[in-house]
C-alpha positions as a printed NumPy array, in Angstrom:
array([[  2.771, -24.01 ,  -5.411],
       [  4.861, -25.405,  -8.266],
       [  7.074, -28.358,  -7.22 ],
       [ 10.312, -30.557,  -8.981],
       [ 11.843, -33.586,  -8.394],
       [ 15.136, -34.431,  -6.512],
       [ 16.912, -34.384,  -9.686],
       [ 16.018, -31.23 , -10.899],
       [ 16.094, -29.218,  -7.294],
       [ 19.746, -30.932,  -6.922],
       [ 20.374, -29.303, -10.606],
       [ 19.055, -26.055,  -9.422],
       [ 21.339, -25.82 ,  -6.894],
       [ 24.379, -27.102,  -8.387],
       [ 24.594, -29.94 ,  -5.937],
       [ 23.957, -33.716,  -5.868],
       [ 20.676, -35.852,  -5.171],
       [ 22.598, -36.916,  -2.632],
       [ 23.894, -33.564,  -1.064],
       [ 20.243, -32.331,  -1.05 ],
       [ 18.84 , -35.237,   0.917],
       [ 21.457, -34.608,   3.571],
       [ 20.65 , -31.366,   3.844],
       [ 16.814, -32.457,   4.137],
       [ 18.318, -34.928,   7.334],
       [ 20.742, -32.396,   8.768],
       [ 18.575, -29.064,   8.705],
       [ 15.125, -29.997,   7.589],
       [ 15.408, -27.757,   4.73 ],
       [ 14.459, -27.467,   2.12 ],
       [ 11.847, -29.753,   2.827],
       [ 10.069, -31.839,   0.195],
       [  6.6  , -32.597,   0.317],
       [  5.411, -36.46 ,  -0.799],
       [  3.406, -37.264,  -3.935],
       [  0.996, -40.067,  -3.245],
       [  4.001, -42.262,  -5.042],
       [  6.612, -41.686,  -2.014],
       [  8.024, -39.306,  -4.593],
       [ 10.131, -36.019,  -2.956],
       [  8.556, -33.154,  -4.713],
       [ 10.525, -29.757,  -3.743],
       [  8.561, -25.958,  -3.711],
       [ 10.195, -23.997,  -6.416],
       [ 10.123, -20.898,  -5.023],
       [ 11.605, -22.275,  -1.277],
       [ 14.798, -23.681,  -3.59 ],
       [ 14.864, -20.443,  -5.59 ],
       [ 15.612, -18.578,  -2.515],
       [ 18.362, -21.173,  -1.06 ],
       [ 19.882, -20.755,  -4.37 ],
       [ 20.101, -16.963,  -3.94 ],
       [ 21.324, -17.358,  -0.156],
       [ 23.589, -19.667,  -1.212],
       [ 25.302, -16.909,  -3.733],
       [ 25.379, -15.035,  -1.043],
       [ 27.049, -17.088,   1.876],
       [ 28.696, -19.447,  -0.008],
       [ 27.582, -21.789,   3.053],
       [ 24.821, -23.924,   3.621],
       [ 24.002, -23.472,   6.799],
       [ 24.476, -19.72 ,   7.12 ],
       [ 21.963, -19.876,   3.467],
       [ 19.82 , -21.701,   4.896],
       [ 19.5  , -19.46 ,   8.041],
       [ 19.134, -16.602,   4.992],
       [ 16.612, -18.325,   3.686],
       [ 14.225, -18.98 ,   6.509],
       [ 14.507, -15.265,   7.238],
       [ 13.331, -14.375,   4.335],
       [ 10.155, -16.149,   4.25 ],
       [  9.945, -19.755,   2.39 ],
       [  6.449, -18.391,   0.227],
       [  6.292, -17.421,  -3.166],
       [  5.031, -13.8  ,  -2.394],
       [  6.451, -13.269,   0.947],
       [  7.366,  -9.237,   2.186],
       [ 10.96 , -10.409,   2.427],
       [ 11.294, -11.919,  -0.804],
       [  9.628,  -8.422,  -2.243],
       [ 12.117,  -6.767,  -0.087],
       [ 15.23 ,  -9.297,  -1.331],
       [ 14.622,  -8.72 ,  -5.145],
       [ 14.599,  -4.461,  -4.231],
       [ 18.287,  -5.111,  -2.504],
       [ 19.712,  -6.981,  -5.644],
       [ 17.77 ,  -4.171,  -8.126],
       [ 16.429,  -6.706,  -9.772],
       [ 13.007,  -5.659, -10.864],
       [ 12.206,  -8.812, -12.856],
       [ 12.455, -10.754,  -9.916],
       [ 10.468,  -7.915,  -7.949],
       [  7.793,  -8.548, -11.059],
       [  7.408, -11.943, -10.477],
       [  7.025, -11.902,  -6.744],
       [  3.634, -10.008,  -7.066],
       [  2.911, -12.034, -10.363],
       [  2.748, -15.427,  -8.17 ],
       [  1.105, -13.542,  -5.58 ],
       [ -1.688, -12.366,  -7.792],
       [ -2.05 , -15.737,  -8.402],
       [ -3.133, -16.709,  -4.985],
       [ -4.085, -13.591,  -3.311],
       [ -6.884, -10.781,  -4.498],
       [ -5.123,  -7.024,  -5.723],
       [ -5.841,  -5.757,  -2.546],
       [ -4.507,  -8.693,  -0.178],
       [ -1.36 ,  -8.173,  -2.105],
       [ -0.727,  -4.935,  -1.664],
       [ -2.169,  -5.149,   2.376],
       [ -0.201,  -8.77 ,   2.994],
       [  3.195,  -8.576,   0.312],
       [  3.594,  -4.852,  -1.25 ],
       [  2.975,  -2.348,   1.59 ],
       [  5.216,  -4.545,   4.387],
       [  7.399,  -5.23 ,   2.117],
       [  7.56 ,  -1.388,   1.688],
       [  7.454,  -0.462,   4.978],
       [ 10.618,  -2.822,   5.463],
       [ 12.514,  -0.755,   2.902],
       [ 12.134,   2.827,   4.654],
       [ 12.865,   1.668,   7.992],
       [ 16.688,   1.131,   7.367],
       [ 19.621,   3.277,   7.325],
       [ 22.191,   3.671,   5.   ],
       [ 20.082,   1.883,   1.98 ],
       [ 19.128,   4.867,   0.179],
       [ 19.575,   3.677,  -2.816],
       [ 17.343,   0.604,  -2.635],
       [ 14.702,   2.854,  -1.066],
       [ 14.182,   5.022,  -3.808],
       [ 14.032,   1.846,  -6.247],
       [ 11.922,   0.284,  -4.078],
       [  9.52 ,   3.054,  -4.083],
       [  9.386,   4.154,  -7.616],
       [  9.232,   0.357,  -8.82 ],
       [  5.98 ,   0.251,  -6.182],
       [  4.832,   3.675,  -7.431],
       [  4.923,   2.345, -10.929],
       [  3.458,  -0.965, -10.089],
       [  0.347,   0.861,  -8.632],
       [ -0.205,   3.041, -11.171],
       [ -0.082,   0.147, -14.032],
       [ -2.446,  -1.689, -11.523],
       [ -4.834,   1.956, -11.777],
       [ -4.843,   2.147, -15.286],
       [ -6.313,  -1.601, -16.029],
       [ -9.172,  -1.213, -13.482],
       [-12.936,  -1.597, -15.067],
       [-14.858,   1.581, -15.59 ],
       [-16.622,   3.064, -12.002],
       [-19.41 ,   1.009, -11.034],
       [-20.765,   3.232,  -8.399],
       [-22.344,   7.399,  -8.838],
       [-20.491,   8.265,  -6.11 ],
       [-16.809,  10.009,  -6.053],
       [-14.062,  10.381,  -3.713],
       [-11.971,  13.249,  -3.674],
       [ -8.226,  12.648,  -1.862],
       [ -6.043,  15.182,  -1.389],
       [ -2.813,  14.269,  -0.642],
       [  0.085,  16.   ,   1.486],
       [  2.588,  13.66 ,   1.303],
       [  5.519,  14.406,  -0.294],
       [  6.313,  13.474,  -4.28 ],
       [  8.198,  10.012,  -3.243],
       [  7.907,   8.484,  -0.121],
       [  5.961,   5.556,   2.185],
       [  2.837,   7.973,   2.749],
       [  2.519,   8.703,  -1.   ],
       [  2.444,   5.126,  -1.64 ],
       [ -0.048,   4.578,   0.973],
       [ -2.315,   6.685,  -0.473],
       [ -2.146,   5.374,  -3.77 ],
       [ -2.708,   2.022,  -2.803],
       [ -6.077,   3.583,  -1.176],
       [ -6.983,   5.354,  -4.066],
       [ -6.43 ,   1.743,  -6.557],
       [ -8.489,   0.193,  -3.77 ],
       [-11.15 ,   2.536,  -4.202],
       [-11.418,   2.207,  -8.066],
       [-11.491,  -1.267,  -7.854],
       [-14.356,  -0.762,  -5.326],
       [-16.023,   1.129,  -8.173],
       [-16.054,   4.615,  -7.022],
       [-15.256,   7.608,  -9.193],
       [-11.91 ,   9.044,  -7.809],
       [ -9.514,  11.706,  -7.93 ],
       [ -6.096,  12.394,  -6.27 ],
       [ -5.031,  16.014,  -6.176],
       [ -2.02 ,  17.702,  -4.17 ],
       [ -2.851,  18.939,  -0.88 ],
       [ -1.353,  22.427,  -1.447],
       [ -2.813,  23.517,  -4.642],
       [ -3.846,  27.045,  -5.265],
       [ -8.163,  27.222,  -4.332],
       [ -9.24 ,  28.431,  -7.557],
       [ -7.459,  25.533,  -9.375],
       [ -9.762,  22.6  ,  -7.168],
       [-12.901,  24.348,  -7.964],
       [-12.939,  22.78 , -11.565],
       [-11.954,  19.171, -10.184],
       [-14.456,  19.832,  -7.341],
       [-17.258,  20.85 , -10.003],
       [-16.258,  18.22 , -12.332],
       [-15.947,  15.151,  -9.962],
       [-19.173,  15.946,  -8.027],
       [-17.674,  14.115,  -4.838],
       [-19.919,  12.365,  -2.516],
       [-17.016,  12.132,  -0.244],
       [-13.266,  14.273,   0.345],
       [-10.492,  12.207,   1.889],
       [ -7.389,  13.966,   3.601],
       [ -4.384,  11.913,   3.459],
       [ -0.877,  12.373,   3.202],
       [  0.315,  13.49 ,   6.822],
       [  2.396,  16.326,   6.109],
       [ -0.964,  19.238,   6.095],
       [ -0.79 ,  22.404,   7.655],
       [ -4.015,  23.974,   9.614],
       [ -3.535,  26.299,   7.156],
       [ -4.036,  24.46 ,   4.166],
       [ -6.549,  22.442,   5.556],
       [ -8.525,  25.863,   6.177],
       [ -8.344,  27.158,   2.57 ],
       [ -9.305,  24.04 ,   1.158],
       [-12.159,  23.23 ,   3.548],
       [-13.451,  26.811,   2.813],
       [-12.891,  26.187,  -1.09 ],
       [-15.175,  22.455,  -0.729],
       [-17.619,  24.739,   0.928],
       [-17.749,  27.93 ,  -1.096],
       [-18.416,  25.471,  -4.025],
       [-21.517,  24.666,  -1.903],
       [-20.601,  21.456,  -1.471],
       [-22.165,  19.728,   1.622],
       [-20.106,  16.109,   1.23 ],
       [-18.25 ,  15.031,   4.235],
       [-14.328,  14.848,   4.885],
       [-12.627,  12.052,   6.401],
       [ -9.119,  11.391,   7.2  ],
       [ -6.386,   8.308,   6.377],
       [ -3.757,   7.259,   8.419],
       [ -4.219,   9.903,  10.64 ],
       [ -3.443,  12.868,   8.149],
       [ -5.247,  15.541,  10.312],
       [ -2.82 ,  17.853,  11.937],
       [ -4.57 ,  18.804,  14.824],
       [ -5.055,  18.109,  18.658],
       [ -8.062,  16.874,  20.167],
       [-11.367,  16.068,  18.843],
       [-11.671,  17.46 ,  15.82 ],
       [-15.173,  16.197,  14.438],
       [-13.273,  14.489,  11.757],
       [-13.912,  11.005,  11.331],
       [-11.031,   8.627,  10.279],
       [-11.07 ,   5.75 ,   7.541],
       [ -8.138,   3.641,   9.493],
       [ -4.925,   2.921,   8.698],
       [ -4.963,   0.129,   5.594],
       [ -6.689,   0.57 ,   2.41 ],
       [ -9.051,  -2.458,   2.72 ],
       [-10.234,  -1.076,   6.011],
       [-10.415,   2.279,   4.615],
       [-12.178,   1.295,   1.747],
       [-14.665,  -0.9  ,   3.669],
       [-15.296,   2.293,   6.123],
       [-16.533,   4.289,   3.795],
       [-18.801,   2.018,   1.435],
       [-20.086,   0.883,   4.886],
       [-20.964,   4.706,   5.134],
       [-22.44 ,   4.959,   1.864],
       [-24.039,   1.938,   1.373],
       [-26.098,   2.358,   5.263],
       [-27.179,   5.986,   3.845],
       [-24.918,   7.109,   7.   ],
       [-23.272,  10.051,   4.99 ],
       [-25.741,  11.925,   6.338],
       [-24.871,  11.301,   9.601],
       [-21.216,  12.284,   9.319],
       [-20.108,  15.548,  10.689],
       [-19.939,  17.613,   7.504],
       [-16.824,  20.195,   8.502],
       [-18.686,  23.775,   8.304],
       [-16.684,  26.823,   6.256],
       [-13.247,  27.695,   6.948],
       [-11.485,  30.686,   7.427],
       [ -9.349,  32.075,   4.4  ],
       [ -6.5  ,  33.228,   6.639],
       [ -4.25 ,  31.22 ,   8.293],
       [ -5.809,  29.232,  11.262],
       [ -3.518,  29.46 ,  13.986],
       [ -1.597,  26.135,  15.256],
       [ -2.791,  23.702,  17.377],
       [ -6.02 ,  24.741,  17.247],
       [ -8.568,  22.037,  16.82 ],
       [-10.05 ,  22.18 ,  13.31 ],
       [-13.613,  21.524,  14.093],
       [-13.033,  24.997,  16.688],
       [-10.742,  26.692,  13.479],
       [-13.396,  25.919,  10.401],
       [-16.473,  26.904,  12.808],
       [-15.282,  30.87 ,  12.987],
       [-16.876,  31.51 ,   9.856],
       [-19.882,  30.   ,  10.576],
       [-20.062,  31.856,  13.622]])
């Protein structure tokens, strides 16, 4: 981490040397580090958030409280979360820029950008910094997509997605499908509810070893037509679900890639890698009419078979 002298950190906050050594004795923050000189070297970014606190409060000890509860690391969820509140999306920018810097893509989107995320929709009455929050992530991921190297791997993944156009689940699944690519799959991310005879072509074109449901908002309905479509197509690759985007009861022969993209991704090259595609239960043809609800899909996409 990047550090400054007494001086400067008093500068930075618009105090004295001698104010920010008392406030090193009184509260133990912010607290220096040594240099092998007995020199007080101060973490930029821990100052750079008692500056913004102290905006805020206009007292040190309720700033410093601030502060601490925002997380003293460069990269931390809260700070993400902080720079989203002020709609500031430089600062946002540089959050996952330092990051980057010490953590791999994926850790920070697992460990900074999906908290930080997940902080954002659970509150009330901050719409507004919601919806920046999520189209500033939304944007971020889809720069990330763009730069990643050329697919590594013959096999493709097929997602289809049920979540709606902008909210957590959508970003979720983005963030798996980045992870993928940077795994070096072949992917593709199509709406859930698109008409059969317009997924042929992707189906055809894509060749997918593997079709991911994710999303959480699918009907038994949908899930039928498309299931039948994959089939129909005579494709024999099996599905999986993320986070739990079945909606069904029971056991529904479906096998799940988790609940984070590192752990989904790591599921399914384990599968592909081992040979154990084979081995997964490949979801037989579907019905074309509605499947009635709450029946377990496995039971629903076996009538046709039968």
């Amino acid at each position: 981490m990047s550090g400054i002298r007494t001086n400067a950190a008093a500068e930075l906050l618009g105090v004295s040397p001698n104010t920010l050594r008392s406030w090193e004795r009184r509260f133990g923050y912010p607290k220096p580090r040594r240099t092998q000189g007995g020199h007080r070297q101060y973490d930029l970014a821990e100052l750079e958030s008692l500056r913004r606190a102290l905006l805020e409060t206009h007292n040190i000890s309720s700033a410093i409280e601030l502060s601490r509860q925002r997380g003293e690391g460069p990269s931390s969820p809260s700070r993400l979360l902080d720079a989203w509140d002020h709609f500031d999306e430089e600062v946002a920018d540089r959050v996952l820029e330092e990051s980057l810097a010490v953590r791999s893509v994926e850790r920070t989107v697992e460990e900074v950008l999906l908290p930080a995320l997940e902080l954002a929709g659970a509150r009330d009455s901050r719409e507004a910094e919601r919806e920046l929050a999520y189209r500033w992530a939304t944007g971020w991921l889809h720069a990330s997509r763009r730069v990643v190297a050329p697919a590594t791997r013959l096999q493709g993944v097929l997602l289809f997605d049920s979540s709606s156009h902008l909210d957590l689940e959508s970003l979720h699944v983005q963030a798996l499908e980045l992870g993928l690519r940077r795994a070096g799959f072949r992917t593709l991310l199509l709406a859930f509810d698109l008409p059969p005879e317009r997924v042929v072509r992707a189906i055809r074109a894509l060749d997918p070893t593997a079709f991911v449901f994710c999303g959480g908002d699918a009907t038994l309905e949908v899930v039928g037509r498309l299931v039948y479509t994959v089939r129909q197509v005579g494709s024999a690759a099996p599905v999986f679900e993320y986070r739990e985007a079945m909606p069904v009861t029971g056991d529904h022969g479906i096998p799940s890639l988790g609940t984070a993209p590192v752990e989904a991704v790591e599921r399914l090259k384990g599968y592909v890698d081992s040979g154990r595609l084979e081995q997964v239960v490949v979801v037989p043809e579907a019905h074309e009419a509605a499947i009635p609800a709450r029946v377990p899909l496995a039971a629903a996409a076996s009538k046709r078979a039968g």
